[in-house]
C-alpha positions in Angstrom: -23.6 107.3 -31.4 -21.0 104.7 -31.8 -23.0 102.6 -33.8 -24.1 105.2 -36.2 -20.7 106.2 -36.6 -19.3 102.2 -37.0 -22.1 102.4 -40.0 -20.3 105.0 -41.9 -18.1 104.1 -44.3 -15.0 107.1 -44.3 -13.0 106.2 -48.0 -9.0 105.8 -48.1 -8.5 109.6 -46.9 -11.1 108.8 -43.8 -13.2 110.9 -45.3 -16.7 111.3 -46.2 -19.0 113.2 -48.5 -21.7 115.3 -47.2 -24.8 117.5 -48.9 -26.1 120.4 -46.8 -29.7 120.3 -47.8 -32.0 122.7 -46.3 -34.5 121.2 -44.0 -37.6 123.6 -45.4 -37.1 123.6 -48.8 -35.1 121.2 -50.2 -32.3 123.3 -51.7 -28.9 121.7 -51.7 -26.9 123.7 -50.4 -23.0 122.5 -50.5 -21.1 119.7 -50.4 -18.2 119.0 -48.2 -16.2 116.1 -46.8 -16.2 115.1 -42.7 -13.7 112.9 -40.9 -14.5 110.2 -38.2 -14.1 113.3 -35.3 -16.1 116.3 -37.6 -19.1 113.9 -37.8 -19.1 113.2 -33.9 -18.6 116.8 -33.4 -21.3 117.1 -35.4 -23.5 114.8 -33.7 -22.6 116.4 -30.2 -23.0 120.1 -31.2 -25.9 120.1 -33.7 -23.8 122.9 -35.6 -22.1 121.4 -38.7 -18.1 120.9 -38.6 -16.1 119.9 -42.3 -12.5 119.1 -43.0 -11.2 121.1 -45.3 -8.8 118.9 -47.5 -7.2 122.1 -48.9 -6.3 123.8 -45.0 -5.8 120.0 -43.7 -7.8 121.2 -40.7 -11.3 120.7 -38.6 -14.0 124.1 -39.5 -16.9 124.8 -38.0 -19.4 126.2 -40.9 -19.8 129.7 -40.4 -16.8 130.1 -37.9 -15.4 133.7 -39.6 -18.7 134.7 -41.8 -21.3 134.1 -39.4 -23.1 131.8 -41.7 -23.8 128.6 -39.5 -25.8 125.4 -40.3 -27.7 123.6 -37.3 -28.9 119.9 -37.9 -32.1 119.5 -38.4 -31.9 115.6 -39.6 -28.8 113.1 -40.4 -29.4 111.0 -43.0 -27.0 108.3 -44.9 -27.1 106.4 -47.8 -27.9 102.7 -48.2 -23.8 102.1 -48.9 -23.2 104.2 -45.7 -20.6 105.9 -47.8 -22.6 109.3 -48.2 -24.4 111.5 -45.6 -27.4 113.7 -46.1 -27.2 116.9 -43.3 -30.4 118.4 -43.8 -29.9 122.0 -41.9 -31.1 125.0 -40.9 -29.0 127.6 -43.2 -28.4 131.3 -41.7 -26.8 133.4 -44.4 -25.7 131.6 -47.6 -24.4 128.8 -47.3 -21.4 129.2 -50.5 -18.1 131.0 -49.7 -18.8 133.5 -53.2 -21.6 134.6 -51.6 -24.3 132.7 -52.5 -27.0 130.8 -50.6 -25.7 127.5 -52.2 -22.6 126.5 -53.8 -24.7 125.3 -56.7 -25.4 128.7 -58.6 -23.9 127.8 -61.8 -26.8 126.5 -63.9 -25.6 125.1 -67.3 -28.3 125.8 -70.4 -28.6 125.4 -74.3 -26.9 122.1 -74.4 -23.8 123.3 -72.6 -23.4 126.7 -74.5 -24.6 128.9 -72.3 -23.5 128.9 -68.2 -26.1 130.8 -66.1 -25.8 132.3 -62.2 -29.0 131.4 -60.4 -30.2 132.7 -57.2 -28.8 136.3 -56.0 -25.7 137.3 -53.9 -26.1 137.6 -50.6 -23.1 139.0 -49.2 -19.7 139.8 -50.5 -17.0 137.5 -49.5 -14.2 140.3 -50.0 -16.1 141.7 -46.7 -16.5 138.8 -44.8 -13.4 137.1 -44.7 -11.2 140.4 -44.2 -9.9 138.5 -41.1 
């Protein structure tokens, strides 16, 4: 694992980006950021763990909804500054509620900003902790 993780290039913050793409599909999902240790976690669990810039601290994905991701494939870019987690997805993956973060389609040239895909649970519930 040590020389996968020499390969990655972390930016200034020693962070990197990650998409959460589903392993069926093809759906992206999210993107997050991972440090050096949230990556190795990663590695060693098979469950996907972020660092969250705004709480400054390690999170397991689905830690307090229930909505986890398990690897299914690590991929990384040909710069080795950008990973691609394709995952297994139980529950949606977005914290609105949403399977993926991307709902927000935009249409007629910009005018017009649709949601695609359905709710699937309601955050208000789910993080009452």
């Amino acid at each position: 694992m040590d020389n996968f993780l020499s390969l990655v290039k972390f930016n200034d913050q020693g962070l990197v980006p990650v998409i959460a793409q589903d392993a069926q599909n093809g759906e992206v999902l999210m993107m997050a950021w991972m440090n050096r240790d949230t990556l190795k976690k990663t590695v060693e669990t098979g469950l996907m763990y972020y660092w969250s810039r705004s709480r400054q601290k390690v999170w397991l994905k689905g830690e307090t909804s229930g909505h986890t991701q398990k690897v299914k494939e690590i991929r990384f870019d040909c710069d080795a500054d950008t990973l691609l987690m394709k995952i297994e997805q139980k529950g949606g993956a977005c914290h609105d509620g949403y399977r993926s973060c991307f709902f927000r389609m935009v249409q007629d040239g910009g005018k017009k900003i649709a949601i695609s895909g359905e709710k699937l649970f309601s955050p208000e519930e789910t993080y009452k902790k």
